[in-house]
N, C-alpha and C positions, 0 to 999 in steps of 0.2 A: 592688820590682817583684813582681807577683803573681808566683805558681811557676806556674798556667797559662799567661801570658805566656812564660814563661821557656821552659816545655816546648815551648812551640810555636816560638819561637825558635829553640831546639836542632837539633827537628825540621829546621826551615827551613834552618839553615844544613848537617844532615847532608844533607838531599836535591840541597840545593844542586852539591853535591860530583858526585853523581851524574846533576848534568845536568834536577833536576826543576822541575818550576816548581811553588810552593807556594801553594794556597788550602786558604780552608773551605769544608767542606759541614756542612748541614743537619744535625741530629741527626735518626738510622736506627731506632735500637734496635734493632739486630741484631749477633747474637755472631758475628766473627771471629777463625778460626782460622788465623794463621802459620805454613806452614813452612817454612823453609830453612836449607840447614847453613852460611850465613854469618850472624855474630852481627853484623856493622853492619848488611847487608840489615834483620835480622827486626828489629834495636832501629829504624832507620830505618822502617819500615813500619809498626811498632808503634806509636811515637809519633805519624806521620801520620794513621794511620786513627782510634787516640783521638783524637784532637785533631777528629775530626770528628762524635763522638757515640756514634760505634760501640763494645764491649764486645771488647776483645782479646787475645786469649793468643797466645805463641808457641812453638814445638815445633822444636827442632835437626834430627833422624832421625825413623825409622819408629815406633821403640818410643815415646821419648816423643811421640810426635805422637797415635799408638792411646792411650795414656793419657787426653792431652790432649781425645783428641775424645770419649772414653766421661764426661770431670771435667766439661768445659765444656757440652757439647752443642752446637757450632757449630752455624747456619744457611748461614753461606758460611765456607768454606774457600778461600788463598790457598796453593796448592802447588807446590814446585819439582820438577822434574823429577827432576833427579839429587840424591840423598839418597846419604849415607854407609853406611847399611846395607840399601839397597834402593830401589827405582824409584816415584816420585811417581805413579804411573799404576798401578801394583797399589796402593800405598795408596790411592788413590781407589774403586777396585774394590772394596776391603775397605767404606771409608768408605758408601759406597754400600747396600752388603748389609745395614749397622744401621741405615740412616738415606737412603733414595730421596728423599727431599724437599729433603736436602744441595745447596745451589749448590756448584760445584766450579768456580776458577778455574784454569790452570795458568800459572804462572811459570817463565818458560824462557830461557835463551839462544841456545837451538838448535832453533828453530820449525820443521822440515820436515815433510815428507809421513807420514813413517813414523809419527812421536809425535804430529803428530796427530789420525791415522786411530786409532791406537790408544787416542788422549786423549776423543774422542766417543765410540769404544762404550764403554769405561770408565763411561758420564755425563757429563765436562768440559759446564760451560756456556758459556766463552769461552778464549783465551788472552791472556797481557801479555808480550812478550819484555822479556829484560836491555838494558841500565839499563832501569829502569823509567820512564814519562814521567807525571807524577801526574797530566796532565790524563783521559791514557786511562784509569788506574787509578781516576779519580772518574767516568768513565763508565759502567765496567764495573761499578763499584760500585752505578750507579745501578739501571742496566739487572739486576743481581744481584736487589736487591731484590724490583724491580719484576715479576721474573719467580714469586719466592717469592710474593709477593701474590695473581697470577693464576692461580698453581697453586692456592693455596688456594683461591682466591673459587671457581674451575670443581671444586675438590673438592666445597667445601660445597653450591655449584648442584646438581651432579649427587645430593650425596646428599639435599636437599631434594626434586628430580625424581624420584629413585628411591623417598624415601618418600610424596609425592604419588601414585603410577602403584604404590602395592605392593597385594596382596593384602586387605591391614586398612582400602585407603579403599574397599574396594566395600561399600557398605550390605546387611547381609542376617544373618536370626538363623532365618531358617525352615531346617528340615532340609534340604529341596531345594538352596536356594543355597549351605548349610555344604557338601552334598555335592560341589556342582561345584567351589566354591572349591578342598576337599581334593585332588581330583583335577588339579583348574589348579595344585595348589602341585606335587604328584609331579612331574606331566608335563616343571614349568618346571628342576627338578632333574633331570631325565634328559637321553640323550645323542640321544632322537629328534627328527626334524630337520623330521617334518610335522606337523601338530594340525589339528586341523579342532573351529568352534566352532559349533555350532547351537542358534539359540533364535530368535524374533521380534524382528520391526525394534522398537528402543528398549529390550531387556531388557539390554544392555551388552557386545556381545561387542568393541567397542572394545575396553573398559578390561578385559577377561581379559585379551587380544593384550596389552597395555601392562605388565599385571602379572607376564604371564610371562613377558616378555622383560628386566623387568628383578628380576625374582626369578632370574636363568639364570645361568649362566657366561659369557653372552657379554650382559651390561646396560650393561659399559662399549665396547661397538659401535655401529653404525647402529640405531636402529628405522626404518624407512622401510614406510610404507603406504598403499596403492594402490585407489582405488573401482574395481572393475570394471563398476559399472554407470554409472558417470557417461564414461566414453571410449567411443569409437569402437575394435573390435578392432586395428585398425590402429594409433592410436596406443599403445594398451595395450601391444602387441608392442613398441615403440620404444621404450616408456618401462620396459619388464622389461628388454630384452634390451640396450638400447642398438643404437647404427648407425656402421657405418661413412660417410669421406664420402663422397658420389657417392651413395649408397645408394638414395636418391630425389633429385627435385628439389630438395625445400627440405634436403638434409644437406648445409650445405658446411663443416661438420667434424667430427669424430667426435667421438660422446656416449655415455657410460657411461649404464647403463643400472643400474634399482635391483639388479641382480644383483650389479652389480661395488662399485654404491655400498654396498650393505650388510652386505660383505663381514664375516666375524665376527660380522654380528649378527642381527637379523630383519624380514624381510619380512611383511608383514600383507594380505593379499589378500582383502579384503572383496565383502562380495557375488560370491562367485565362482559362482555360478549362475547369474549373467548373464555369464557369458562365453560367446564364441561359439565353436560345438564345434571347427572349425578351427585354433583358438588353444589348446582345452583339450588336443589332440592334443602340440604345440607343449612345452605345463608339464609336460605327463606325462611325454616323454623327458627334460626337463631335471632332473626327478623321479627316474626311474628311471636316468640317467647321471652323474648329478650334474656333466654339462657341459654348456654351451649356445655359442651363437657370436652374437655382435651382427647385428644385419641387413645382411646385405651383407659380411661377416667372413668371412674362410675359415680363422682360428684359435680351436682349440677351446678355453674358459675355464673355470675348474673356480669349481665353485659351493661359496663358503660362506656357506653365511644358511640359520636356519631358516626355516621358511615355515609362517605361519598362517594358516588359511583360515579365511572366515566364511561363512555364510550362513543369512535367513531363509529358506529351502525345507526339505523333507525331501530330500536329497540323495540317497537310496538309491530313493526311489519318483521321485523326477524321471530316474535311471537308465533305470529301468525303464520310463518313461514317454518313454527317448530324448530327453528336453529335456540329459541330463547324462552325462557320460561315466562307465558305472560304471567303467570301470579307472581311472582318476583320483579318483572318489570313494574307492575301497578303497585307493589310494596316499595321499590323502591324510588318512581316517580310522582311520590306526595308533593315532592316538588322539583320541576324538570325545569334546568336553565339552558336554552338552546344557546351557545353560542355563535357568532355568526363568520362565517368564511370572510377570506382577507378581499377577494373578488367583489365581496356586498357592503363594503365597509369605506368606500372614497377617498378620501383624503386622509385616511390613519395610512394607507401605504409608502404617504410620503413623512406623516411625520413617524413611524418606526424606520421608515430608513434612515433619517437624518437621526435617530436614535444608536443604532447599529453601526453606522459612520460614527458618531461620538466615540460610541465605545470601543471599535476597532483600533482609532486613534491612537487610545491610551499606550497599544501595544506597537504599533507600524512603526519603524524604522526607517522608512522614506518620510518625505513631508508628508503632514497632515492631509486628509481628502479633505474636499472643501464642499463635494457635493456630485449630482449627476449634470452630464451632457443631456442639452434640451434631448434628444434623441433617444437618451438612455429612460431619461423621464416618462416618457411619452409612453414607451412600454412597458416599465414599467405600472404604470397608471392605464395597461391597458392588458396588461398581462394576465390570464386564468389563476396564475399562483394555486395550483392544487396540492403545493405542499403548506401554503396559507403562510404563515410566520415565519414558522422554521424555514422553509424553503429559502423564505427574503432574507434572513438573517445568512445562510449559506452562503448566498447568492455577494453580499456587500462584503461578508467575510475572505471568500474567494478574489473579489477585487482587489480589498488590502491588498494582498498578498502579490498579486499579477502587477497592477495597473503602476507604472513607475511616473504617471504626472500625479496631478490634484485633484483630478477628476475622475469616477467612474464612464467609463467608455464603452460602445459597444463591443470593441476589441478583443474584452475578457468577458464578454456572458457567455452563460451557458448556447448550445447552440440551437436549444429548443425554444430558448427563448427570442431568438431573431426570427422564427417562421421561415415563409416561403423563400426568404433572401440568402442568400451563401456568402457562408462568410468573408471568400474572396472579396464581394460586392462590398459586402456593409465594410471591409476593411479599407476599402480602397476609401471610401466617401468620407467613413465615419459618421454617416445618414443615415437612416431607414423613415421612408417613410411607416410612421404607425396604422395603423390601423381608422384613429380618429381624427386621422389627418393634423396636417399643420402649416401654419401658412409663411410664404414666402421670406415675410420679415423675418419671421425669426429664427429659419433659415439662416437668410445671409447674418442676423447675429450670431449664430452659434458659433459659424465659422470664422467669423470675424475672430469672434474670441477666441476660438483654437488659437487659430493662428497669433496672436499675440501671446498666450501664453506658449507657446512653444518655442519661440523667439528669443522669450524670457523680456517681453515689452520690447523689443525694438520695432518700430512701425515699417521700419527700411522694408527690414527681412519680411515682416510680416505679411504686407504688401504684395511681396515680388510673388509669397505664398498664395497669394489667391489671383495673379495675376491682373491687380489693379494699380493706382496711383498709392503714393502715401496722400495725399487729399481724400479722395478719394475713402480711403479706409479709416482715416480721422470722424468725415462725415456720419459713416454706418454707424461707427463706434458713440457719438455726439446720439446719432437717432436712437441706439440700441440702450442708452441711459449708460455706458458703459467708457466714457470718455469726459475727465473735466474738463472743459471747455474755458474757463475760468481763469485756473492756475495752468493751466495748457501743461498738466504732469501728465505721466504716464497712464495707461489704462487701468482702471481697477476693473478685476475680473471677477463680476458680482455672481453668488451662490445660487444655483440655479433649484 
């Protein structure tokens, strides 16, 4: 007879003794750790749990059990209450302190109130009273696992979220943007509790709020955030403050409000220069007391969440201008992050577009873009962009969608963005002159390369296209870097 046969046999008829019922389960791959100071229990338990896949060691006492769990590195622990040289429930406590991710079973005889009230804060994830019943025991084994699983997956989630929403995804190399960034990384390391972020609608002060909340000490809390221009004041107050019920007519139960929901962590209060002054009275004491009361509440709730403010306005001349409350502007800019317009920012225009192209990619159904026409560059790179990002990101989104070669064209822009030229003209050329001008050579490159890419690399056609020689168009192509010369192949048509 096999010796696994046999082991499991053993097992069976020790359990049997003790009243268990014997199956198998599924192979776990997970290390468990035994403890208790009877040696038939731990061989008993020992042989059942191998026999079902799992990796098992077992430990008498305290001492060889801390051995045990520093040798093996348990994922679940099966532990007895009462040990011979000390309490199953401070050993879990210890266990705990090396190792938080520890399942902790406790094995007891004596399941009351006291051990375990004291077996949960310990960590305990379940208990199994004496005799043991294997049906529970392969539940809880299930449910063990399963719980280690979860933990991981929402670790790993959160640290994917956390480095999605970090500081390093906001696109930007110009001084300006390094500057606010630096400052959004301080602020999100300090212990102040208001920020206030100002730039123009689409330059990103989302994704600050996002960055600095979870760059902070409080990332693994609520982010919760809130439009103030998209509600009515009314609901806005219900939806910060929460309500009791009766509060109004339609409250027939009481609702937490994002104060209480994002407790520990941060609240994002966008466009708050559309809030109406009545209400901004309202934030300010909640600001300045760090209490507030639900609507219709007559107990006071102590406020923890930082609180980000956004707004495209100048919030100190709208003060002044009585559309904004200056004592709530000056409460809420302890620290102000200006962020800066896409028009002041250089070169991040081009590398969020080639951003935007990536990411359009993923989805496009035509070939791949590969980039913009010198032409298209140019105005871009010279464009007011008054909707800042978002606009750019529309604007490349839109392309996808139109442009049926490789390249953004002027073709498909918008037509505010070609200026004074109509789009007949810029259709006919596929030119514009920009703004900051451009000079001849690269010019006749551009079209060169039209022309060969629309060909699909034939020099003949391409040629005839600009009505010159094939010599001729080889030459441009050799000047323009955009011809091997070498292996005399075809043109590679470099990403502009």
């Amino acid at each position: 007879m096999p010796e696994f046969i046999r082991d499991i046999q053993l097992a069976e008829r020790v359990l049997h003794g003790f009243g268990f019922t014997f199956f198998l389960m599924p192979e776990k791959n997970e290390r468990i750790l035994i403890i208790d100071d009877d040696g038939f229990i731990r061989m008993a338990l020992a042989e059942a749990v191998g026999s079902w896949g799992y990796e098992t060691k077992a430990a008498e006492n305290v001492s060889s059990a801390m051995k045990a769990f520093e040798e093996f590195e348990p994922s679940i622990a099966l532990i007895d209450v009462e040990l011979p040289d000390g309490s199953g429930i401070d050993l879990l406590a210890k266990f705990k302190d090396i190792n938080p991710e520890l399942v902790a079973i406790i094995v007891t005889g004596n399941v009351d109130v006291e051990h375990t009230v004291a077996a949960l804060r310990a960590g305990a994830h379940d208990f199994i009273g004496k005799p043991v019943r294997l049906e529970e025991l392969e539940v809880t084994l299930r449910n063990a696992v399963e719980t280690r699983k979860l933990r991981r997956e929402i670790k790993a989630a959160r640290r994917e979220r956390s480095a999605s929403l970090s500081f390093d995804e906001i696109i930007g190399e110009s001084s300006a943007m390094v500057k606010a960034k630096e400052l959004a990384r301080r602020v999100a390391d300090s212990d102040v509790n208001s920020i206030l972020l100002q730039g123009e609608t689409g330059t990103g002060k989302d994704l600050f709020a996002r960055a600095i909340h979870f760059a902070s000490d409080r990332a693994k809390a609520p982010y919760l955030a809130i439009n103030c221009a998209a509600l009515p004041a009314t609901l806005i107050e219900s939806e910060l403050f929460g309500y009791e019920k009766g509060a109004f007519t339609d409250a027939k139960q009481r609702k937490e409000g994002l104060f209480e929901q994002a407790h520990g962590g941060t609240i994002f209060l966008d466009e708050i220069g559309e809030m109406e002054l009545p209400l901004q009275a309202k934030l300010l004491r909640v600001l300045e007391n760090g209490l507030f009361r639900r609507v219709g509440g007559l107990k006071d709730i102590k406020l923890d969440a930082r609180i980000i403010a956004a707004s495209n306005q100048d919030l100190k001349r709208a003060g002044e201008d009585g559309r904004f409350r200056s004592d709530l502007y000056f409460r809420l800019s302890v620290i102000q992050v200006d962020i800066p317009p896409l028009r002041e920012r250089g070169d991040d225009v081009m590398l969020l577009t080639n951003f935007y192209i990536d990411r359009v990619n993923i989805k496009r159904k035509q070939k791949p873009l590969k980039g913009l026409t010198l032409a298209v560059e140019q105005i871009f790179r010279t464009y007011d962009w008054k909707g800042n990002v978002r606009e750019l990101r529309n604007v490349i989104e839109r392309a996808s969608i139109l442009e049926d070669g490789e390249y953004v064209t002027t073709t498909h822009l918008p037509h505010d963005m070609l200026g004074e030229f109509a789009p007949a003209e810029t259709a006919r050329s596929g030119i514009m002159l920009p703004a900051a001008g451009v000079t001849l050579d690269e010019v006749e490159a551009e079209l060169a390369r039209q022309a060969v890419e629309r060909t699909s690399g034939n020099l003949t056609q391409a040629a005839k296209l600009l009505g010159i020689s094939r010599d001729q168009l080889r030459y441009k192509l050799r000047k323009a870097g955009l011809y091997d010369a070498v292996s005399d192949k075809e043109p590679a048509v470099a990403k502009s």
